[in-house]
C-alpha positions in Angstrom: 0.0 0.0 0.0 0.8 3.7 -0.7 3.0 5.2 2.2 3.9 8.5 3.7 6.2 10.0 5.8 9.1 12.5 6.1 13.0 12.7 5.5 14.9 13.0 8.6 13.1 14.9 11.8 11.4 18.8 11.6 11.9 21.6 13.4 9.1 20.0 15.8 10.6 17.3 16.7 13.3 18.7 18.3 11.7 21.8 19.4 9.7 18.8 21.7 13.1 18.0 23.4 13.3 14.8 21.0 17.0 13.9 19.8 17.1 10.3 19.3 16.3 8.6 15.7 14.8 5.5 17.3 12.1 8.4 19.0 11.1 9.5 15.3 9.6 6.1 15.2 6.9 7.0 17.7 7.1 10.5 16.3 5.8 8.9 12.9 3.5 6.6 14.1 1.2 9.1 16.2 0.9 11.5 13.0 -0.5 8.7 11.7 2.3 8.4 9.0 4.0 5.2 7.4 7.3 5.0 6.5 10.5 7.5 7.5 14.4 7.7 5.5 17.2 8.0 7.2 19.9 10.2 6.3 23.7 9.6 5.6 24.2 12.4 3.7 27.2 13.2 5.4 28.3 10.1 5.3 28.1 6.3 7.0 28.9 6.3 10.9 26.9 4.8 12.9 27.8 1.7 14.9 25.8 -1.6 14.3 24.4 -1.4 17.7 22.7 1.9 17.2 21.6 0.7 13.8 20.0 -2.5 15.3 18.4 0.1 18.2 16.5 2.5 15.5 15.6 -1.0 13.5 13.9 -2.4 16.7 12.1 1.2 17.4 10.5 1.7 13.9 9.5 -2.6 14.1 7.8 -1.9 17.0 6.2 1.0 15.6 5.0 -0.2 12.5 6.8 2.5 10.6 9.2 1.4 7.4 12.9 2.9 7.5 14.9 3.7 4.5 18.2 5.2 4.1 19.6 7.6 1.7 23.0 7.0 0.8 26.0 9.9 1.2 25.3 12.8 -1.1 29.4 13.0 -2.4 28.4 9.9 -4.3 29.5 10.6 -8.0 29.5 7.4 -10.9 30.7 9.6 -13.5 33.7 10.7 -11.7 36.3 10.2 -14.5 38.9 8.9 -11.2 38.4 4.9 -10.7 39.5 5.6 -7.5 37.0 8.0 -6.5 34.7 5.6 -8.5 35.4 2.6 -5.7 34.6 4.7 -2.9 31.1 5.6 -4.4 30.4 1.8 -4.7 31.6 1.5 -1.0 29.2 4.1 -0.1 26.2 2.6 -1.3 26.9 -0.8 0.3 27.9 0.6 3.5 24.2 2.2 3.3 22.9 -1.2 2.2 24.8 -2.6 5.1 22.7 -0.4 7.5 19.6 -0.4 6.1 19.5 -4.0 6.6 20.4 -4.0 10.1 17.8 -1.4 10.7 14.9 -3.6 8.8 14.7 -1.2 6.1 15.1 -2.1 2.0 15.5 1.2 0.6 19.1 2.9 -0.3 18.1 6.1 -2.2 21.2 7.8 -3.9 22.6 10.5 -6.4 23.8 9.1 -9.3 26.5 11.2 -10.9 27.4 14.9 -11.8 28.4 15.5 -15.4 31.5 17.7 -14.3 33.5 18.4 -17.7 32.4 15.4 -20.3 29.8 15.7 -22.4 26.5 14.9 -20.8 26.4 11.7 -23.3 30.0 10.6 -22.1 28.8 10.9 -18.4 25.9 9.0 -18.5 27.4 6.5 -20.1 30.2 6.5 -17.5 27.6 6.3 -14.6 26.0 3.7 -16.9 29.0 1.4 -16.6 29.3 1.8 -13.2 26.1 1.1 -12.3 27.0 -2.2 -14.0 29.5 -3.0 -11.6 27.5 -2.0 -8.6 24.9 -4.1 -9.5 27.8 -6.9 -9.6 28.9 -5.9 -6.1 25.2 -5.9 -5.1 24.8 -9.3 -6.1 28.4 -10.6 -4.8 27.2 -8.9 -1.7 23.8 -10.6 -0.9 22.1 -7.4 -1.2 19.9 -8.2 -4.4 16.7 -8.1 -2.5 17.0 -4.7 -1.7 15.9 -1.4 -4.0 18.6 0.4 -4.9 16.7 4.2 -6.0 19.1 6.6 -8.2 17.6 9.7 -7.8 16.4 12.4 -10.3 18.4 15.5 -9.6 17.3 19.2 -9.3 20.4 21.0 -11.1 21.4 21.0 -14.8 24.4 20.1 -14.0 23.7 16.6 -12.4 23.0 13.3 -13.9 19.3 12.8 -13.3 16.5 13.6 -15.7 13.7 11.0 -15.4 14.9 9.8 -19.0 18.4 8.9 -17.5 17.0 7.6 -14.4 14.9 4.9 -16.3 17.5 4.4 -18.4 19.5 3.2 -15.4 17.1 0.8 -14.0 17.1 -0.7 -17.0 20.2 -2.1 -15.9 18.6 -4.5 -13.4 15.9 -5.2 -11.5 18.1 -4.2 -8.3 17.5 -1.1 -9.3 14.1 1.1 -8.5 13.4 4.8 -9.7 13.4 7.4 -6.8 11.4 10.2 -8.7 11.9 13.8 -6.7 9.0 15.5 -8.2 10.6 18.8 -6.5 13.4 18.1 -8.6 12.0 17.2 -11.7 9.9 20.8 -11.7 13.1 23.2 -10.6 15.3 21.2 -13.4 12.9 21.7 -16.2 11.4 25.5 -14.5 8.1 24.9 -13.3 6.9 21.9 -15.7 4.5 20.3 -13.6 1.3 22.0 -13.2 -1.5 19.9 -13.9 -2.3 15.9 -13.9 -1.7 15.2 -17.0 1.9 16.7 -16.8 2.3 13.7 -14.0 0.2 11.0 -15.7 2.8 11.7 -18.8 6.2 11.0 -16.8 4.5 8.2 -14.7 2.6 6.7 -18.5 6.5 7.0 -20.0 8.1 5.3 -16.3 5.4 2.2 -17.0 5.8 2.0 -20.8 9.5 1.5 -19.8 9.9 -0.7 -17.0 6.8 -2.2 -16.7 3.7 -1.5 -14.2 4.5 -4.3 -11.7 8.2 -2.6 -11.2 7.3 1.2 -10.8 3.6 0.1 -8.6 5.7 0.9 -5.7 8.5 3.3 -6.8 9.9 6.2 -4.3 8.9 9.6 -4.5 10.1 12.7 -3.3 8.1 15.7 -3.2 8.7 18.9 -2.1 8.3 22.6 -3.5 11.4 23.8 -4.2 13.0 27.2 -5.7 15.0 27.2 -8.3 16.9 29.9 -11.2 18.3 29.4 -14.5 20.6 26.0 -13.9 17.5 24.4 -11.6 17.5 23.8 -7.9 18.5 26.2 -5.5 17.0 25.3 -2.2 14.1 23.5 -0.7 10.6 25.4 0.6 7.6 24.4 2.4 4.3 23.7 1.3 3.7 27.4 2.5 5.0 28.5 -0.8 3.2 29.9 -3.2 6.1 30.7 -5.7 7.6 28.0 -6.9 5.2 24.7 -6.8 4.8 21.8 -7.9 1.7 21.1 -6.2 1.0 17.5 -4.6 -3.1 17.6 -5.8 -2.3 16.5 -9.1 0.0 13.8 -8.7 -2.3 12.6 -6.1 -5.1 12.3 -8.9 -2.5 10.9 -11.2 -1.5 7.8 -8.8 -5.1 7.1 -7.9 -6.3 7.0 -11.6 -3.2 5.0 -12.3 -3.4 3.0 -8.9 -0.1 3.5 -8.3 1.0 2.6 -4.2 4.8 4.7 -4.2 6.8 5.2 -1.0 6.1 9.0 -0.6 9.1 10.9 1.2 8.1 14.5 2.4 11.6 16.7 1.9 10.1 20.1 3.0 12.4 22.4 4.5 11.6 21.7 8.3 8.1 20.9 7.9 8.7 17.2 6.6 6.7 15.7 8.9 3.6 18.3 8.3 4.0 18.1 5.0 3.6 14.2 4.8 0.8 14.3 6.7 -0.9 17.0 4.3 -0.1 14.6 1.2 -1.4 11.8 2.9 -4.6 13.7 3.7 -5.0 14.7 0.1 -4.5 11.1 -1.6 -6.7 10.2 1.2 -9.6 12.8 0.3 -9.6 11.7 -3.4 -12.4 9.3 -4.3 -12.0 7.7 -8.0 
């Protein structure tokens, strides 16, 4: 079933005297909300014991966990040795997710740097390949591994690329950041039909059974000339996109994603909102 639920913990949370992940758990599960990633942005360190601690929270709660993977992740890097520590990235987050109970490692793909954009895509391309090697020499094939569409020109991550990579194998899982999508290409969703179109191209391409429960992001975010420049709140009135249309758009579709809320302090609010919306829609 479709889920719900926020990126890391709001500006509530702690303002409650909260600091501990496995209390986001709770946290989650008395806003009524589903599912909740984890962030190592900054990178993996955490100890297995605390790993197994939040794991055992969010069980009890009845709240899935994912993980996003560290943001310095780059597969078009024209270094192999910067390349190997990217692969180590991702299954150091697989590593974790696993001990938390979670099957979701969400990541950046690449940045196109100074190759042509065809050259780095096919550079992230071929590493991909060897990740999904590593996935499978590791044990970790049952998870979804989710490249990310990126907000700035100058990143690997249009929803064509995306698909493109998880055509690689079936390891692989789109994470669409709809936020991300609309700052790249300047305010280009608006209505349904601007959704059902990238959602109709993500089935005609992978199939309906693999993208049924893809992961979203979705936030309103600003953005200038090259894309992305920072994440709002659904207080916005500026910048969109809007969450009533792609709520439409997965109902008439009966699509179930994992929806992550990446509002700027307001996560939690925010997921709650979306959920209230899909939930107010009668097809």
């Amino acid at each position: 079933m479709i889920k719900f639920g926020p990126s890391g913990n709001d500006e509530k949370f702690y303002a409650q005297g909260f600091k501990h992940s496995e209390q986001s758990a709770k946290y989650c599960k008395d806003k009524g909300l589903d599912c909740f990633e984890y962030s190592f942005g900054r990178g993996v360190m955490m100890s297995e014991g605390k790993a197994r601690s939040i794991g055992n929270a969010f069980k009890e709660a009845g709240v899935e966990i994912s993980v996003h993977a560290p943001y310095f992740i780059n597969f078009a890097n024209p270094s192999d040795e910067s390349a190997q520590k990217s692969y180590g990235y991702v299954l150091d987050s697989a590593r974790f997710v696993t001990l938390m109970g979670g099957e979701r490692i969400v990541f950046h793909p690449a940045a196109q740097g100074k190759a042509t954009r065809e050259e780095a895509v096919a550079k992230c391309a071929d590493r991909l390949k060897i990740l999904r090697d590593l996935i499978y020499e590791n044990g970790y094939q049952n998870l979804k591994f989710c490249p990310e569409t990126m907000g700035k020109t100058a990143q690997i991550g249009t929803l064509e690329e995306i698909v493109g990579f998880c055509k690689i194998d079936n390891c692989f899982l789109p994470a669409i950041d709809f936020g991300h999508i609309n700052a790249r290409e300047q305010g280009s969703l608006k209505t349904e039909k601007d959704y059902l179109d990238r959602l109709s191209y993500m089935i005609d391409e992978l199939g309906y059974e693999r993208v049924k429960h893809f992961h979203v992001h979705f936030s309103k975010i600003m953005y200038g000339g090259k894309g992305e420049i920072k994440h709002l709140t659904f207080e916005d009135t500026v910048y969109g996109p809007e969450f009533g249309p792609l709520a439409y758009a997965l109902k008439k579709l009966k699509l179930e994603p994992y929806i992550v809320s990446e509002s700027a302090g307001t996560q939690s609010a925010d997921a709650c909102e979306m959920k209230r919306i899909y939930n107010s829609i009668d097809i």
